[in-house]
LOKOLTOR-852167 format. One record per residue (C-alpha): x, y, z; chain. Coordinates in Angstrom, 1 decimal, always signed. Example, Ala and Ser with C-alpha at 12.3 -4.5 7.8 and 13.67 -1.06 7.14 Angstrom:
BEGIN
+--------+--------+--------+--------+
|   east |  north |     up | chaine |
+--------+--------+--------+--------+
|  +12.3 |   -4.5 |   +7.8 |      A |
|  +13.7 |   -1.1 |   +7.1 |      A |
+--------+--------+--------+--------+
end
This chain:
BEGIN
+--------+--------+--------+--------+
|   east |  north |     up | chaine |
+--------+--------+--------+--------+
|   +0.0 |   +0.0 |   +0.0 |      A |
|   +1.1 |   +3.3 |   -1.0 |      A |
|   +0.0 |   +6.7 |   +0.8 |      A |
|   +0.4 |   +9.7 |   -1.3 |      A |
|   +1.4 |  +13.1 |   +0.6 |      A |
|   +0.6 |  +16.3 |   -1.0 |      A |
|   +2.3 |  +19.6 |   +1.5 |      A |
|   -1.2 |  +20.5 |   +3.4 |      A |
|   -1.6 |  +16.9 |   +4.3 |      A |
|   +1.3 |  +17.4 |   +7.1 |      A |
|   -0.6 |  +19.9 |   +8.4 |      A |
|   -3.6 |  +17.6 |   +8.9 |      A |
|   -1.7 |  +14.3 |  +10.1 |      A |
|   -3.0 |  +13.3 |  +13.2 |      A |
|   -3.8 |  +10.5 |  +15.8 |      A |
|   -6.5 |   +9.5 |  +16.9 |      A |
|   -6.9 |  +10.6 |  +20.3 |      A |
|   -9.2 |   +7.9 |  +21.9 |      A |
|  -10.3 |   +4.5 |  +20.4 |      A |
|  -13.2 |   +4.5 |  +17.9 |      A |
|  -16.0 |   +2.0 |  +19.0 |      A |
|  -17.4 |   +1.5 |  +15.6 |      A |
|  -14.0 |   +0.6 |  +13.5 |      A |
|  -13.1 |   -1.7 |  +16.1 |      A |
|  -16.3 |   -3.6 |  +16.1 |      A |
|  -16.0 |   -4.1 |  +12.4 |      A |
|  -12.4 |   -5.0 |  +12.8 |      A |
|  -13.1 |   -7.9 |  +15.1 |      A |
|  -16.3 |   -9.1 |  +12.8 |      A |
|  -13.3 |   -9.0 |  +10.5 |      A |
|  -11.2 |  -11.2 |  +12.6 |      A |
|  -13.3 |  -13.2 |  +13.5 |      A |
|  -14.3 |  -14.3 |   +9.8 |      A |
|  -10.5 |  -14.6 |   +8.6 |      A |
|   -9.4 |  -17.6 |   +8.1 |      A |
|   -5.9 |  -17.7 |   +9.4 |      A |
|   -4.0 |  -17.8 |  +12.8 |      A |
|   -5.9 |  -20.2 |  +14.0 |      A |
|   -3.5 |  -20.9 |  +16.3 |      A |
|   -3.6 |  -18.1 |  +18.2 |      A |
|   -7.0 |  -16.7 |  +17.5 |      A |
|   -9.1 |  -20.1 |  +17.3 |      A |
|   -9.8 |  -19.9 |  +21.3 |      A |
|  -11.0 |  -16.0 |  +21.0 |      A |
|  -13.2 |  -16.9 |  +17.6 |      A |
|  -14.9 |  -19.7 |  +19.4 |      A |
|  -15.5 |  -17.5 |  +22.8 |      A |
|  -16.4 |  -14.6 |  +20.4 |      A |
|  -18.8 |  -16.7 |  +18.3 |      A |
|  -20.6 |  -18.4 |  +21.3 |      A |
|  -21.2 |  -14.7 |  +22.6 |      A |
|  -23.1 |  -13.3 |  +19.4 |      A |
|  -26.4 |  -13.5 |  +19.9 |      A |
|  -28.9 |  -13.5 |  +16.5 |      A |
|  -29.7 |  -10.4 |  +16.8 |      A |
|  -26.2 |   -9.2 |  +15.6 |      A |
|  -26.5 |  -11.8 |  +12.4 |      A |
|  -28.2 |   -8.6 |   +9.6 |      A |
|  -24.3 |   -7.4 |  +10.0 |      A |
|  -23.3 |  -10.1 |   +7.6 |      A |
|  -26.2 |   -9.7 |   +5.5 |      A |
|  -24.3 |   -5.9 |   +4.4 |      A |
|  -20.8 |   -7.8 |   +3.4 |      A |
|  -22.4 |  -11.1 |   +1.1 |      A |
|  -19.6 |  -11.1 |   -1.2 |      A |
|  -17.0 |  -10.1 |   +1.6 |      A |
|  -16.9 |   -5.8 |   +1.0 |      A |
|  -18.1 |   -3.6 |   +3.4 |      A |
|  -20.4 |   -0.9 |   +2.0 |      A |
|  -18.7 |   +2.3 |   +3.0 |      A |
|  -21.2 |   +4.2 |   +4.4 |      A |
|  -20.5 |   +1.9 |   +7.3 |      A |
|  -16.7 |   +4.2 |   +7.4 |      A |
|  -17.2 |   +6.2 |  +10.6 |      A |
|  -15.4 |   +7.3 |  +13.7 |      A |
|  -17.0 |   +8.5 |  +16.3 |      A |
|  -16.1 |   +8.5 |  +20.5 |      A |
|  -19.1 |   +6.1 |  +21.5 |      A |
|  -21.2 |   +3.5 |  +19.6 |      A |
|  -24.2 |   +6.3 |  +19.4 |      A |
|  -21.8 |   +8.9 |  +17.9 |      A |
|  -20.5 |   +6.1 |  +15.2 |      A |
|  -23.7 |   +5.7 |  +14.6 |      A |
|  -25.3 |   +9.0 |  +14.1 |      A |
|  -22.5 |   +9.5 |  +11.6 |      A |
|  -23.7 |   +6.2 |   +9.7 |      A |
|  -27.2 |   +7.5 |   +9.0 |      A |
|  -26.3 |  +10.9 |   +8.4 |      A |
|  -24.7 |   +9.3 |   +5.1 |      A |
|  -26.5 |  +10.8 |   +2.3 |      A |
|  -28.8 |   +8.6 |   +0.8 |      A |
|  -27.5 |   +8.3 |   -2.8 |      A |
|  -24.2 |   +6.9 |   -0.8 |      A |
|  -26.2 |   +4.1 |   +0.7 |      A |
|  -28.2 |   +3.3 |   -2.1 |      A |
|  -25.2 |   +3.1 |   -4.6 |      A |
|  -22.6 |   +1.3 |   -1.9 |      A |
|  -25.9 |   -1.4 |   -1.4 |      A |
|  -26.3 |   -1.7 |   -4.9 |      A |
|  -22.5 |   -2.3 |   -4.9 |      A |
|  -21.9 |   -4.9 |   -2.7 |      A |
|  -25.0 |   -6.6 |   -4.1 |      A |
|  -23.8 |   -6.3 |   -7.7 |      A |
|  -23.3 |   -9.9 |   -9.1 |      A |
|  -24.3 |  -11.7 |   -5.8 |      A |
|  -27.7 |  -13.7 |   -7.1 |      A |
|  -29.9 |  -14.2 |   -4.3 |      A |
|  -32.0 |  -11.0 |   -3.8 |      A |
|  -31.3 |   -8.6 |   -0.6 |      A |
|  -33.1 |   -9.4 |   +2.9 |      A |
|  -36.1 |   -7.1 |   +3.3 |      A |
|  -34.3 |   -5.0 |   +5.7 |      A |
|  -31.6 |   -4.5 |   +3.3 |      A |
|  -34.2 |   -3.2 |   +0.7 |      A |
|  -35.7 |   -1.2 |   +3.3 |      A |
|  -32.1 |   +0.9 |   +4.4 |      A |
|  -32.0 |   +1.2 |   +0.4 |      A |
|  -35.2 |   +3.1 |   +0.1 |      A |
|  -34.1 |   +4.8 |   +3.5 |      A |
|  -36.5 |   +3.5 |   +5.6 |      A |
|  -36.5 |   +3.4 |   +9.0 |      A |
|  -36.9 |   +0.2 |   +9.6 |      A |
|  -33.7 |   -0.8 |   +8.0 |      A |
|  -31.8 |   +1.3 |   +9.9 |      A |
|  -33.4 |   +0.1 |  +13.1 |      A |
|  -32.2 |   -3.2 |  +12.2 |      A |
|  -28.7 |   -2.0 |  +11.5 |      A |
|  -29.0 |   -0.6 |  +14.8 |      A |
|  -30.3 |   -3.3 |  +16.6 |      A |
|  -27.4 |   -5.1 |  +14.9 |      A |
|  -24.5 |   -3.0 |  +15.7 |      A |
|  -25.5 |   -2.5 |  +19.4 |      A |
|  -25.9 |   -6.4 |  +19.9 |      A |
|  -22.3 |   -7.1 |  +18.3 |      A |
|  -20.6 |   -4.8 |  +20.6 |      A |
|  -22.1 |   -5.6 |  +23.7 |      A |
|  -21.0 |   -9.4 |  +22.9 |      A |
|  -17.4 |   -8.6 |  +21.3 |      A |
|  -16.4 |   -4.9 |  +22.4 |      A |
|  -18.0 |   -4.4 |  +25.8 |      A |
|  -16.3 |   -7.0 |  +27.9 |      A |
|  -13.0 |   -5.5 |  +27.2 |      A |
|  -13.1 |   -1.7 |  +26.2 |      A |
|  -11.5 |   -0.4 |  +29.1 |      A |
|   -8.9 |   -2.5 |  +27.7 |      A |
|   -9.0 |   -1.2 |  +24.9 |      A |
|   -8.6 |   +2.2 |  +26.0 |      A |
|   -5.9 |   +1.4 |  +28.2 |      A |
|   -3.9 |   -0.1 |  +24.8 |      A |
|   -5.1 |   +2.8 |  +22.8 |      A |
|   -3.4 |   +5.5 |  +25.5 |      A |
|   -0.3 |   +3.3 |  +25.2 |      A |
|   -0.2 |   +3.6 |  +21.5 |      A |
|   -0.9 |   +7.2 |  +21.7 |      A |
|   +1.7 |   +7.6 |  +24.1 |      A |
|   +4.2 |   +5.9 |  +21.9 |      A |
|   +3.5 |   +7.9 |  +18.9 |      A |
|   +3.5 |  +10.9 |  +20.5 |      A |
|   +7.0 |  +10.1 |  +22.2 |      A |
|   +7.8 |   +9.2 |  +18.5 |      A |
|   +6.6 |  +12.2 |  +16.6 |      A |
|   +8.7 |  +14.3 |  +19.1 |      A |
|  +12.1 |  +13.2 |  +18.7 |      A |
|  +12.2 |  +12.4 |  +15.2 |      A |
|   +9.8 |  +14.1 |  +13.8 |      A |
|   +6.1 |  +12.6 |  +11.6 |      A |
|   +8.3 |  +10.5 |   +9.4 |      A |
|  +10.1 |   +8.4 |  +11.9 |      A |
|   +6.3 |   +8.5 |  +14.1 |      A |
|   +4.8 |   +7.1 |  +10.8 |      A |
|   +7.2 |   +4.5 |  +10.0 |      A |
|   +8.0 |   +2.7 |  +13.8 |      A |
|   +3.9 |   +2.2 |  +13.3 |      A |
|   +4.8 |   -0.4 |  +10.5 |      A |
|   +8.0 |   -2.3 |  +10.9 |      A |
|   +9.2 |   -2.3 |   +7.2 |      A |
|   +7.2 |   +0.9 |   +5.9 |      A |
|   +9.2 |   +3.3 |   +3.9 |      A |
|   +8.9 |   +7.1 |   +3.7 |      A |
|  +10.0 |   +8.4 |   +0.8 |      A |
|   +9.2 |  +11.7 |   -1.7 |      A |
|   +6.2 |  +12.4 |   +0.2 |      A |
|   +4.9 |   +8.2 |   -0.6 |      A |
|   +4.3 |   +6.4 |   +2.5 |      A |
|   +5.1 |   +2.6 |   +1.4 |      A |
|   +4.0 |   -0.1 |   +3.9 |      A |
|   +5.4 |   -3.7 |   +3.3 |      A |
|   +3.9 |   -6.1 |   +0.4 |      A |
|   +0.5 |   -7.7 |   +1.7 |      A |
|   -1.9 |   -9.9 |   -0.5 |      A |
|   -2.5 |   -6.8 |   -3.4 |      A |
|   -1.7 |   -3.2 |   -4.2 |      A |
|   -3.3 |   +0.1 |   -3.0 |      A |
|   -2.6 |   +3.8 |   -3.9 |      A |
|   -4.5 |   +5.9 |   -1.3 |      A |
|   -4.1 |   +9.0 |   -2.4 |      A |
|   -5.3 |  +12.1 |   +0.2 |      A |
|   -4.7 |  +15.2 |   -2.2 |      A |
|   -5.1 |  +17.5 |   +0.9 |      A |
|   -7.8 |  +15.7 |   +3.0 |      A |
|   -5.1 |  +14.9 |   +5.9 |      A |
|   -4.5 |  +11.3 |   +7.6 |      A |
|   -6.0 |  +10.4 |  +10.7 |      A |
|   -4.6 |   +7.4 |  +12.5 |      A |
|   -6.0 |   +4.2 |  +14.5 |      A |
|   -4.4 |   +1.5 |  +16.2 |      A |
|   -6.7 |   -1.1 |  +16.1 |      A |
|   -6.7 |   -4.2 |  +18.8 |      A |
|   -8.6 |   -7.0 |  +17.2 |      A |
|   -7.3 |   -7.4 |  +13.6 |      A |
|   -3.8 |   -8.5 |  +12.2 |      A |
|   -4.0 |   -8.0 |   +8.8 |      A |
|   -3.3 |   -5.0 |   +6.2 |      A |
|   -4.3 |   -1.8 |   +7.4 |      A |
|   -7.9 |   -1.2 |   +7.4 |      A |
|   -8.4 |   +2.2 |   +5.3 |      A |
|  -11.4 |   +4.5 |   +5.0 |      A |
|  -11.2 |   +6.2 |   +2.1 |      A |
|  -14.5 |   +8.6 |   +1.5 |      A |
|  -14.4 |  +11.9 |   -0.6 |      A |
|  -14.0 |  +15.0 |   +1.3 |      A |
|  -13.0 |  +13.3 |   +4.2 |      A |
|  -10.1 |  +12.8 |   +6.4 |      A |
|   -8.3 |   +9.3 |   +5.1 |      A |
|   -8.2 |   +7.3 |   +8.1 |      A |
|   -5.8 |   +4.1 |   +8.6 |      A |
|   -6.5 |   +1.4 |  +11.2 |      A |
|   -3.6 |   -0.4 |  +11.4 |      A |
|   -2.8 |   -3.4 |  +14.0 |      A |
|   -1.5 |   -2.8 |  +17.4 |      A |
|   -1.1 |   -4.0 |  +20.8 |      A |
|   +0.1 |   -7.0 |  +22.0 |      A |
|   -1.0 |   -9.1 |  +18.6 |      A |
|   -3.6 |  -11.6 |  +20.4 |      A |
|   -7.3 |   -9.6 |  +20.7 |      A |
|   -7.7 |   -8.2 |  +24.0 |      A |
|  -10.0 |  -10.4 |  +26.7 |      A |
|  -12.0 |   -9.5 |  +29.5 |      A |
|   -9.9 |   -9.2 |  +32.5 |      A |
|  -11.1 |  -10.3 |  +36.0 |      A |
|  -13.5 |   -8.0 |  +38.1 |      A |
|  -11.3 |   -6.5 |  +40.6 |      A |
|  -12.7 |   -5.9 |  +44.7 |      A |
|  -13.7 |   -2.9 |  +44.2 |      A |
|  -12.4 |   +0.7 |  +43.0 |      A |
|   -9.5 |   +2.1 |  +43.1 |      A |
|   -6.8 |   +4.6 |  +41.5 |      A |
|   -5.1 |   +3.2 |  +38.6 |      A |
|   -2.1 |   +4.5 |  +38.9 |      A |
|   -1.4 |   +4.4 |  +43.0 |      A |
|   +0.1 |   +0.7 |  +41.8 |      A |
|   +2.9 |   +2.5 |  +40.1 |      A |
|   +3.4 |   +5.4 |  +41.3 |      A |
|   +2.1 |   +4.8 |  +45.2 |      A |
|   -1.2 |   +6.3 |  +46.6 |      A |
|   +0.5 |   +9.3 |  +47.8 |      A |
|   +1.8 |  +10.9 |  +45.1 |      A |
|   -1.0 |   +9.5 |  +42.4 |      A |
|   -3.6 |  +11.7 |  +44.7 |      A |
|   -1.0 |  +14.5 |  +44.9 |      A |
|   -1.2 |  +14.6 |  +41.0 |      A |
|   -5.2 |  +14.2 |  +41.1 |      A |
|   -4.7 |  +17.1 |  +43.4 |      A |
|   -3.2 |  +19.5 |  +41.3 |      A |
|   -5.8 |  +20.5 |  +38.4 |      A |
|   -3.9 |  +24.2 |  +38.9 |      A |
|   -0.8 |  +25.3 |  +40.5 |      A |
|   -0.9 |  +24.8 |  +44.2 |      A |
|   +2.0 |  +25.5 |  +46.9 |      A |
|   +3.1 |  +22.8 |  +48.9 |      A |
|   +1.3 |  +24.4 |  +52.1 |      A |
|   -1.4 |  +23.8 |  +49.9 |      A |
|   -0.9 |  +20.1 |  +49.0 |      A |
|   -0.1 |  +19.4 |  +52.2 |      A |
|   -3.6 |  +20.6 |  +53.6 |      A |
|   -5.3 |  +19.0 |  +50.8 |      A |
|   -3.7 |  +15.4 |  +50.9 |      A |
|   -3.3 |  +15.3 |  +55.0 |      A |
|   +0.0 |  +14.7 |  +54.9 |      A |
|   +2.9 |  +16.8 |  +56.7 |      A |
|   +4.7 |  +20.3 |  +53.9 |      A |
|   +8.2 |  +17.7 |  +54.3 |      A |
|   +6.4 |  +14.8 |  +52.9 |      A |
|   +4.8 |  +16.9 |  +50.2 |      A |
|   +8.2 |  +18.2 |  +49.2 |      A |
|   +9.5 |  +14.5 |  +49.5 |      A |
|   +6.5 |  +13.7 |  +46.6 |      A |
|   +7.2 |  +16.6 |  +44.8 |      A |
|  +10.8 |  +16.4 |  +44.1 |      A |
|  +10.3 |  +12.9 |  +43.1 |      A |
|   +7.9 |  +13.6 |  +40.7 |      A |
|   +9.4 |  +16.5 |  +39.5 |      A |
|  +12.3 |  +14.1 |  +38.9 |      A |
|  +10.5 |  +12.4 |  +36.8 |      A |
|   +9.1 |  +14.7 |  +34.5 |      A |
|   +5.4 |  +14.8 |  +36.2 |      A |
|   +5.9 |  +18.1 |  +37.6 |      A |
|   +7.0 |  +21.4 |  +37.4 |      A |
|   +7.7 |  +23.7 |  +40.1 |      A |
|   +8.2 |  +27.5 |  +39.8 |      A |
|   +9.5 |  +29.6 |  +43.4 |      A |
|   +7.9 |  +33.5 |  +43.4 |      A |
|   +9.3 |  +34.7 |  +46.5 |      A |
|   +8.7 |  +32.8 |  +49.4 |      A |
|   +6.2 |  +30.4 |  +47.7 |      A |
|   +6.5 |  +27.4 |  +45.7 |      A |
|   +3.7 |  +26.5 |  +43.1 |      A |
|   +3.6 |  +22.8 |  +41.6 |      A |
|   +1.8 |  +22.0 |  +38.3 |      A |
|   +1.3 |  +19.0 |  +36.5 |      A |
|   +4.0 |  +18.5 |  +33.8 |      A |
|   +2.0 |  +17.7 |  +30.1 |      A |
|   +3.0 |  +13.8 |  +30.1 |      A |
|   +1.3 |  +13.4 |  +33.9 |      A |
|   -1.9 |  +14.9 |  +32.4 |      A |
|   -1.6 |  +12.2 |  +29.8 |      A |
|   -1.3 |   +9.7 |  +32.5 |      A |
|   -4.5 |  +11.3 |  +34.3 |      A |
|   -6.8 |  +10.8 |  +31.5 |      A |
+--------+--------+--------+--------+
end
């Protein structure tokens, strides 16, 4: 696959600050149809396949010769925004990707198929019914892993993009990729693609549940996006329920100075911190130079006061 750069598409590279619910569904449908790595997958697939209830079965009535209409190319923070994207497509879209993927494929369309062609509302209740029945078997279970993965990811590339720049950040996100006169060439797959954005800008997605070639979205006047795979390479699973609530980070960081940074959404002095956490100004100081040590903090003396702020990377951590 080849991505073409023009000079304003720079300017619009970006990634993808949170995971997208709806790519990542359609990702693991993906997965969960492909027929290799059984190895490691065939445990997941047969969990996965146990979980989907028929409700979630009209999703493979939109792919029946194996391509996705792409009307069904959205982003999106929650399932309902993805969504509200999807039927905000304008109807010529769906009628021509329908009559697309249907081209050549013999059998004639389920009635709920012909009904999201003529844009009626019971075809798009039935997509929803679909969609919201697939994630609550395959996504639900483990998006906060998911999000945890995705911050990682982000966290990466950021670390990436700063010290050498968007074309080191864009080629450690495929291990063989090339950047070269503004043509961004990822390894040979199975075929050939030139995705060219003329302008439109690249957003990009890790994406958890799929190991093959990127997963591209390619609609005109849009962003280009690129789901490509991440993570640790097996799909993420649900993880045990733990006793009860508590900070995420106190584990690494220690409960002291993971409620220190909770406590500092502005600059506050360490007479301050102290009063806020219950803890002693020389125990404070002990936190604060530790953290500051570590790039979590700042610290800034104006006479005889000394204010603390959150460094950029621990507000990273935060969210």
């Amino acid at each position: 696959m080849r991505v073409h750069f023009s000079v304003e598409d720079w300017g619009r590279l970006r990634y993808a600050p949170r995971p997208s619910p709806v790519p990542e569904l359609h990702a693991a449908l993906l997965m969960l149809g492909a027929p290799h790595e059984a190895l490691l997958f065939g445990r997941w697939r047969a969990r996965t396949a146990r979980a989907l209830s028929a409700a979630a079965g009209p999703l493979a009535d939109l792919v029946p010769g194996g391509s996705a209409p792409v009307f069904l190319d959205v982003l999106g923070e929650t399932r309902q925004e993805g969504f509200a994207e999807m039927r905000a497509a304008p109807p010529e879209l769906v009628r021509s990707e329908l009559e697309r993927v249907y081209a050549g494929h013999g059998g004639p369309a389920p009635a709920w198929v012909r009904s999201l062609h003529a844009g009626g509302p019971e075809g798009w209740r039935t997509l929803a019914g679909a969609q919201r029945a697939a994630y609550e078997a395959v996504l639900a279970p483990v998006w906060g892993l998911v999000q945890d993965l995705h911050r990682a990811e982000f966290a990466r590339h950021a670390v990436a993009l700063a010290e050498g720049g968007p074309g080191a950040a864009l080629t450690a996100l495929a291990p063989g990729s090339v950047l070269q006169g503004g043509v961004w060439t990822w390894p040979a797959g199975s075929g050939s693609r030139e995705v060219r954005l003329g302008g439109r800008g690249l957003v990009l997605l890790p994406t958890f549940h799929w190991r093959g070639a990127p997963l591209v979205q390619d609609r005109p006047g849009r962003p280009v996006v690129i789901a490509y795979p991440a993570g640790p390479g097996l799909p993420p699973v649900p993880a045990e329920a733990p006793g009860g609530s508590r900070e995420p980070l106190a584990g690494v960081l220690g409960p002291t100075r993971a409620a220190l940074l909770r406590a500092l959404p502005g600059p506050r002095t360490t007479t301050e911190l102290a009063r806020a956490l219950g803890v002693s100004a020389a125990t404070v100081s002990g936190h604060t130079a530790a953290l500051r040590e570590a790039g979590l903090l700042t610290t800034v003396r104006t006479g005889r006061s000394v204010h603390h702020a959150r460094a950029a990377v621990a507000e990273l951590l935060l969210r």
